[in-house]
N, C-alpha and C positions, 0 to 999 in steps of 0.2 A: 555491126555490134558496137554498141558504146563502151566507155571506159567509164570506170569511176575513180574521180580525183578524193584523195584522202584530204583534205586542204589542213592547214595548221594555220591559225587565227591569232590573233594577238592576246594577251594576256593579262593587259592593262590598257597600254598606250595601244594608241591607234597607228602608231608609225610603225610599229615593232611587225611587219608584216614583209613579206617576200615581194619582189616585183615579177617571178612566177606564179604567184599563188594570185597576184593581181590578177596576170594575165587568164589564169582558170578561171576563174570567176568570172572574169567578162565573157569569155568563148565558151561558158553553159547554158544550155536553156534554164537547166535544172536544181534546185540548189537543196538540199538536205541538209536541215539546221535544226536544232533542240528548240530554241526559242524563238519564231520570225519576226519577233520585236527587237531581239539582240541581235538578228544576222543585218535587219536591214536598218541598223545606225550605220553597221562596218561597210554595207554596200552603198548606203548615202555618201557616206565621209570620199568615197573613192570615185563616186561620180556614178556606181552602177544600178541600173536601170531594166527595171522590161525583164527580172525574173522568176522564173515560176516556184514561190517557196513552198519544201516540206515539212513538216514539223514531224521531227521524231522528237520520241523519249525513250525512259525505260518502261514506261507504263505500256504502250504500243510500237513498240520497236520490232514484235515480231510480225504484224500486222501490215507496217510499212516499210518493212522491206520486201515482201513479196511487191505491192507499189513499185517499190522503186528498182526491183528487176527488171519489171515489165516495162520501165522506163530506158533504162539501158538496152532492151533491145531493139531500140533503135536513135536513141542520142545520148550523150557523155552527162554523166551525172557530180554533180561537187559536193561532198562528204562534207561540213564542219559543226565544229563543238559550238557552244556558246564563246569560250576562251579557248587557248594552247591548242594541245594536237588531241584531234578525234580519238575516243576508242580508250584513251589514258586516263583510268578515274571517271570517265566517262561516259553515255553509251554509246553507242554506234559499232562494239565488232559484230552482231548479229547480221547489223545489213552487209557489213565487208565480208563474213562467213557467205554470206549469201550469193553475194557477185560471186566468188570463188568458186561454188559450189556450183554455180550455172555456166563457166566459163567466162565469165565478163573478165576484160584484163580491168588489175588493180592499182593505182601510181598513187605515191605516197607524194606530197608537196611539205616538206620539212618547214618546221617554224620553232615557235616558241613552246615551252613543258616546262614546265613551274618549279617540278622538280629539281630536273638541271639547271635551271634559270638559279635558285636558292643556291644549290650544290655548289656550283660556278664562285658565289662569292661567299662564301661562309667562312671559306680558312681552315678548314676540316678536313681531312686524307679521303682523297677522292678515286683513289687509282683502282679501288675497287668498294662497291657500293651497291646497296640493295632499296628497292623502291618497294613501297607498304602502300601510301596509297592509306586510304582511311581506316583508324582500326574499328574492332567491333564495338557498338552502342555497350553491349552487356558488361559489365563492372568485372566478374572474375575473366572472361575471356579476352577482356581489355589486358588486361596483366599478365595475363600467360604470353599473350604475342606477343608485349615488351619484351619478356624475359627471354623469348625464344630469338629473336631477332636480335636481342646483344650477345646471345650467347655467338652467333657466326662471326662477333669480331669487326665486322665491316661498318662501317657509319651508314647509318641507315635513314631512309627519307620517309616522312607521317605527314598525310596531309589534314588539317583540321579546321573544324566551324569555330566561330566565336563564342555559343554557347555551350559548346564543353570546352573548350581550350583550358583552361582553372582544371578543368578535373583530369583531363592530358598530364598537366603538368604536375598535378598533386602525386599522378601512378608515376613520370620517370623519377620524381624527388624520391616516393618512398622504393621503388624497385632499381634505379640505376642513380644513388645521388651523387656520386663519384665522375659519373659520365660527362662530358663536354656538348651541350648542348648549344643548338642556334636555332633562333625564332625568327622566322623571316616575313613581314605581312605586305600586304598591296601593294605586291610587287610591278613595279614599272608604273607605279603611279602616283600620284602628289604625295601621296601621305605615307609609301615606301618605309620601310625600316626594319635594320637587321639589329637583333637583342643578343650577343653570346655569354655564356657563363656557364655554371651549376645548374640545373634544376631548380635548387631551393631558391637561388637568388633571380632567376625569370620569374619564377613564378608568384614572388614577393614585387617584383616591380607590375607586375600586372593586377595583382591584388591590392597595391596603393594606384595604382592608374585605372580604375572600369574603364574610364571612356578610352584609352587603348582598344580594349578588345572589341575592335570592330573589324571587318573586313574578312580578309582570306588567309589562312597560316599556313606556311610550311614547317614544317618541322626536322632538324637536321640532328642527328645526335651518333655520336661517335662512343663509343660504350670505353670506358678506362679498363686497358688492360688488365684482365684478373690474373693475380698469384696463382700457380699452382697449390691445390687444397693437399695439407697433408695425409698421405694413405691411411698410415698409425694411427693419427687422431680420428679419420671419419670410423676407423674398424673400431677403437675404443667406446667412442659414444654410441654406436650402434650396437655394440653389446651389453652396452648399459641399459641402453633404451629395450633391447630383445630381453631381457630380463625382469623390464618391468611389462612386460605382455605385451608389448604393440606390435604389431604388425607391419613384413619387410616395407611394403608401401608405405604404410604410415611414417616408418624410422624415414624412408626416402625423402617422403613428403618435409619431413620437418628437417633433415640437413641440407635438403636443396635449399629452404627457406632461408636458411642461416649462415649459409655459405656462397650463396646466388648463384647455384651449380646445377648443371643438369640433372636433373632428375632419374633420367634413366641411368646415365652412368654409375649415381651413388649407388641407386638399385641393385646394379649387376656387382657393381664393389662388395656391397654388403651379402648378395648371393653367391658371391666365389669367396670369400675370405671368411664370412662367421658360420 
């Protein structure tokens, strides 16, 4: 039975590679890659030759991983992304669920993750930290997951396209402008650069520079410690507000809005107290 190597790919630069992950690569027949115009510059650059490319996606990924089961049963197969580590942002866990599932052993080949690459140099409190990963296209669901993600405290990682990045940045100004923000783009390659500050004031340097917004962003943001809201005062204006007829969700809706507070907590505040 074969194995399937998770391989991790470089991210920019072509050197930023393992000389394990070399060696996978040359001792497969097999190679499972998103794009086989992107897999084989990495395999030219390294001298390799003579192998058999898959192309997954997400479009047909569950399609080709039954493929590439039937491949594994009887020689070792190499997993990689276009960039970083497979399966991260990425597709490819369907076909790894899938080895698992048939007994195929799994080996990971460690590299490069954009995430931590950003994380690593930003200057931001890293000792605990949550990875996002892309938020959603939709405008109010975009802001809820801001909100929800500062609320744990932790510096949190977004990764984003160039044509929304402006509007990324418009949602942390207006929902966290307080926060400690790092813009990290093309990463490990010529045109590299790390932006820290505000919100308002990224989002102003990219809105006088268009031609900036090219390439790949990370996005690092550290949410500024919130004050404790005071009990008195949210019971006060919830009584106000219950008296002018709204409703307990409603009052919620609008002191979490004003206070940048969970939601549910003011809820149950104002369900045990008024």
């Amino acid at each position: 039975m074969g194995t399937l190597y998770v391989v991790a790919t470089p991210i920019g630069n072509l050197r930023d590679i393992t000389l394990r992950a070399i060696d996978v690569l040359k001792s497969v027949d097999t190679i499972a890659c998103e794009d086989t115009r992107v897999t084989k510059k990495l395999l030219n650059h390294y001298g390799i030759k003579e192998k058999k490319l898959i192309s997954y996606h997400e479009h047909n990924e569950e399609k080709t991983s039954e493929k590439i089961v039937n491949i594994l049963k009887e020689k070792d197969v190499a997993l990689v992304s276009d960039a970083g580590t497979p399966c991260i942002s990425d597709p490819g866990y369907r076909v790894v669920k899938k080895a698992w599932e048939k007994g195929f052993r799994v080996v990971p080949i460690p590299g490069a993750f954009a995430g931590a690459v950003a994380l690593s140099a930003s200057g931001l409190p890293s000792d605990k930290f949550l990875f996002v990963g892309f938020l959603s296209h939709k405008e109010k669901q975009k802001e809820k997951e801001i909100k929800r993600y500062s609320e744990t405290g932790y510096t949190f990682i977004v990764y984003e396209s160039p044509h929304r990045l402006l509007n990324t940045l418009e949602k942390f100004t207006k929902i966290l402008p307080d926060s400690h923000l790092v813009v990290a783009k093309e990463l490990t390659k010529l045109h590299e650069m790390f932006i820290r500050g505000k919100p308002e004031d990224i989002l102003k340097f990219f809105t006088e520079n268009p031609d900036r917004v090219k390439g790949e962003f990370v996005l690092i943001c550290y949410p500024e410690k919130r004050q404790e809201i005071n009990e008195d005062s949210i019971i006060e204006e919830g009584k106000k507000l219950k008296k002018e007829g709204l409703k307990t969700k409603e009052i919620a809706k609008i002191l979490s809005e004003k206070y940048n507070f969970s939601k549910n907590k003011i809820y149950k505040l104002i369900v045990d107290k008024i």
